[in-house]
Structures are given as structure tokens and as C-alpha cells.
C-alpha positions in Angstrom: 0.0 0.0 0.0 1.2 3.7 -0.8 2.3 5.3 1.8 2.5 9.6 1.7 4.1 12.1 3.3 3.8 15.7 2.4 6.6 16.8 4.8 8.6 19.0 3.7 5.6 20.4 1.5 6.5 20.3 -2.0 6.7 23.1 -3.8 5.8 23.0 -7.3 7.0 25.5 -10.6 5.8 25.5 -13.8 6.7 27.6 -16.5 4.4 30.2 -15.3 3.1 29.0 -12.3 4.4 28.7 -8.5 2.2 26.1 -6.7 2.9 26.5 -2.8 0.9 26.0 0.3 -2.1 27.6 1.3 -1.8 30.1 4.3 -4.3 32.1 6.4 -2.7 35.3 4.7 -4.5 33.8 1.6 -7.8 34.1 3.6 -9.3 36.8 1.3 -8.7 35.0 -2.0 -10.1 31.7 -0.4 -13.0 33.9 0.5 -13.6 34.9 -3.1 -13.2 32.1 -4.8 -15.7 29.8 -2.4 -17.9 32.2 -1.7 -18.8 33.6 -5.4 -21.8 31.1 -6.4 -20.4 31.4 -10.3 -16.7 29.4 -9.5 -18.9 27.2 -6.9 -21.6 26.5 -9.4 -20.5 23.0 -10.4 -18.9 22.0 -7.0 -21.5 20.8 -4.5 -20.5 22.4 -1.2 -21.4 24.7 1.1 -20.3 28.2 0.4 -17.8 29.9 2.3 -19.9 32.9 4.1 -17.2 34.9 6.0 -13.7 35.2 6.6 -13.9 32.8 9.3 -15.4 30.3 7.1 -12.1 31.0 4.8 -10.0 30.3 7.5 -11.6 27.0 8.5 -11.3 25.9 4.6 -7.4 26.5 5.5 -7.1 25.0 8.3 -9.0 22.0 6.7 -6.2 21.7 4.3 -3.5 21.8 6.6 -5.0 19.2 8.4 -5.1 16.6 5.9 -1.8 17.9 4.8 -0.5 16.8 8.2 -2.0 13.7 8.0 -0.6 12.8 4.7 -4.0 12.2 3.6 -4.2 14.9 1.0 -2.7 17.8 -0.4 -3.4 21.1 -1.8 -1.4 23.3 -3.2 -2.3 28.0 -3.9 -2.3 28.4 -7.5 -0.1 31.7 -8.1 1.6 32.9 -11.5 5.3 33.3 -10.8 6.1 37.2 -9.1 3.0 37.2 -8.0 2.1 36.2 -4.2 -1.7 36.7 -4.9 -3.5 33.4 -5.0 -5.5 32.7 -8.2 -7.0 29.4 -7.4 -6.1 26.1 -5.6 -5.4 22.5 -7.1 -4.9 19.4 -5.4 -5.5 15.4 -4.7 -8.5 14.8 -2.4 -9.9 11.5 -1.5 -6.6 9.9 -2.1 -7.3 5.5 -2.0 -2.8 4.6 -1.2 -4.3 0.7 -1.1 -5.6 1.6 -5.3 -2.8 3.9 -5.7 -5.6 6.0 -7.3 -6.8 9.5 -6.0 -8.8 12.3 -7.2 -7.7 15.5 -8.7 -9.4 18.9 -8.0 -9.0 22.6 -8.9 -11.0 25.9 -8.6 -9.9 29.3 -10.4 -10.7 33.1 -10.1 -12.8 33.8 -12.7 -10.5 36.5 -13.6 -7.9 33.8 -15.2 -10.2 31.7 -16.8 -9.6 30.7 -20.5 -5.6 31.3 -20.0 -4.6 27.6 -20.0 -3.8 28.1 -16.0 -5.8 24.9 -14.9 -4.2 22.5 -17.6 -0.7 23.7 -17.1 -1.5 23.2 -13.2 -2.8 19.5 -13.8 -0.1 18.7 -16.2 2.3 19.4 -13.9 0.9 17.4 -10.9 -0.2 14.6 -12.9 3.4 14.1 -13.4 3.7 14.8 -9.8 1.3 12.2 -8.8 2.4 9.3 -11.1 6.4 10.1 -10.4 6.6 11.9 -6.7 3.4 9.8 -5.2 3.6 6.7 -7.5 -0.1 7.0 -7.9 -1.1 4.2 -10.8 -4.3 6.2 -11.9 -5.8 9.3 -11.1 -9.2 10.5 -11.5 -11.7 13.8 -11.9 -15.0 13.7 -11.1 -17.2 16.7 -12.5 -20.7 18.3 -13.3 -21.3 16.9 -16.7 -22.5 20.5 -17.4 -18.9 22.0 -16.4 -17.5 21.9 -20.0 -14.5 23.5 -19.3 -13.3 21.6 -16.7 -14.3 18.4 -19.0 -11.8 20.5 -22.1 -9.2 20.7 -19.4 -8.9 16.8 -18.7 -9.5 15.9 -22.4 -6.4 18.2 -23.2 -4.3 16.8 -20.2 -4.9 12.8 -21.6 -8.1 12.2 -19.0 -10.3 9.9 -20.5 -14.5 9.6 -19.3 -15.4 6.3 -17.6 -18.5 6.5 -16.1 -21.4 9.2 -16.0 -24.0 8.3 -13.0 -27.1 9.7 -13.6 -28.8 11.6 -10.1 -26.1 9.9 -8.1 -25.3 12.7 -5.9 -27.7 14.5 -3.8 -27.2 18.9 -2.9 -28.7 21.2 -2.7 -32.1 19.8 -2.6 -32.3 17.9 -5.8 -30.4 15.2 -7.5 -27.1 15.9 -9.7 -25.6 13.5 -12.2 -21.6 13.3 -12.3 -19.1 12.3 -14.5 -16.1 10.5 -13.8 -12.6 11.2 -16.1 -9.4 9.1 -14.9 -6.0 8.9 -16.4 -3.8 5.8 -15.9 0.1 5.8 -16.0 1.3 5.1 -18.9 
């Protein structure tokens, strides 16, 4: 079985991007991005109501960061400390080396290839740093960018569920994208 450990916590570069750790001086931009019901629209949780709720949605990621039982990382462009969006492996399964990828983005950088450079760069991460065997997305089938992103980054859809999930007071179908090694 996989084990992780995200001690030291690894920071990631891409060409443009930094990817670092998410701090409570980032609690404004966490603020924005989970409380604006446009970039929460196809992600079924509660949104974020105050800056205390932005904290809390820190201090949740820590907390499985400490436990090595998932990992997020601040999406920033490189010079920049203001955080743009946040990316990371949530619901990891170490026994199916398999775990979930997730991002969310400031509307404000939408459409500038942010997200796929981001998941490019961990998917590498995941198969080579975390020796992950597959990795999967699971989205709103309605949330066609999202689905452009994981077509352009080699995700391929397996399953689509219809009304599996229940929110917000009626029932949502999801999709589910995964990309093995190769």
C-alpha cells in the first residue's frame, strides 16, 4: 500500500506557475473564490460565508496535509504572491494507488490555460513523486471546461452516473474522467 508524506511540503514550478501551500494570509482570496456562487456552481458544497469560514477551509487543508491524507497546493503565477485558485489530490485510496484531482480558479484567469498547465504538472507529480497508478476527476457533466481541461491533459470519461449525488435539494448526475500511468 502507498504510503505519503507531504513533509517538507513540496513546492511545485511551472513555466508560469508557482504552486505552494495555502496560508491564512491567503484568507481573502479563499474567500472569493468559495464564496462567489459562479466558481462554486459546479462544485457541491457549502459556500464559504465569512472570513472565518475562509480560515476553517485553511485550516482543513492543513489538516489533511498533516496527515498525509491529501494535499493542496495555492495556484499563483510566478512574481505574484496573490493566489488565483487552488489545485490538489483529495480523496486519495494509497491501497488503489488511485486519487482524485481537484482545482478551482478566479474567474479573472479563466480561458488562460492556468488549470491544464497546473494538472499537467501534478499529474506528473502524482504518477512520479506519489507513485499513484491512476488518477481521476469527477465533475458536473454541465462544467464543459473543466471536461476541455482533462480531455487536453490525456483524461479519459469512464463512467457518467445519472442523479447519483444528492445537494442542494435535488439530485445531480456526475461524471467521472481518470487517467492511468502510462
Amino acid at each position: 500500500m502507498l504510503e505519503f508524506n507531504f513533509t517538507p511540503f513540496p513546492i511545485i514550478e511551472t513555466e508560469r506557475l508557482f504552486l505552494d501551500r495555502v496560508t491564512d494570509i491567503d484568507a481573502q482570496e479563499v474567500f472569493e473564490l468559495r464564496s462567489n456562487p459562479e466558481t462554486m456552481k459546479y462544485i457541491p458544497r457549502p459556500l464559504v460565508k465569512n472570513h472565518e469560514d475562509a480560515l476553517e477551509h485553511i485550516r482543513i487543508i492543513d489538516e489533511k496535509i498533516e496527515e498525509n491524507i491529501g494535499i493542496n497546493w495555492g495556484i499563483r503565477l510566478k512574481g505574484n504572491p496573490k493566489l488565483l485558485g487552488i489545485i490538489g489530490f483529495y480523496r486519495m485510496q494509497p491501497e488503489n494507488y488511485r486519487s482524485e484531482i481537484g482545482y478551482i480558479l478566479s474567474p479573472d484567469h479563466h480561458g488562460k490555460g492556468i488549470v491544464s498547465e497546473a494538472v499537467n504538472r501534478l499529474i506528473k507529480f502524482g504518477f512520479e513523486d506519489l507513485k499513484l497508478h491512476s488518477i481521476e476527476a469527477i465533475i458536473d457533466p454541465e462544467n464543459h471546461a473543466s471536461e476541455k481541461v482533462l480531455q487536453k491533459c490525456g483524461f479519459v470519461k469512464e463512467a457518467h452516473f445519472k442523479e447519483s449525488d444528492f445537494w442542494d435539494g435535488k439530485f445531480r448526475d456526475k461524471v467521472i474522467y481518470s487517467l492511468l500511468e502510462k
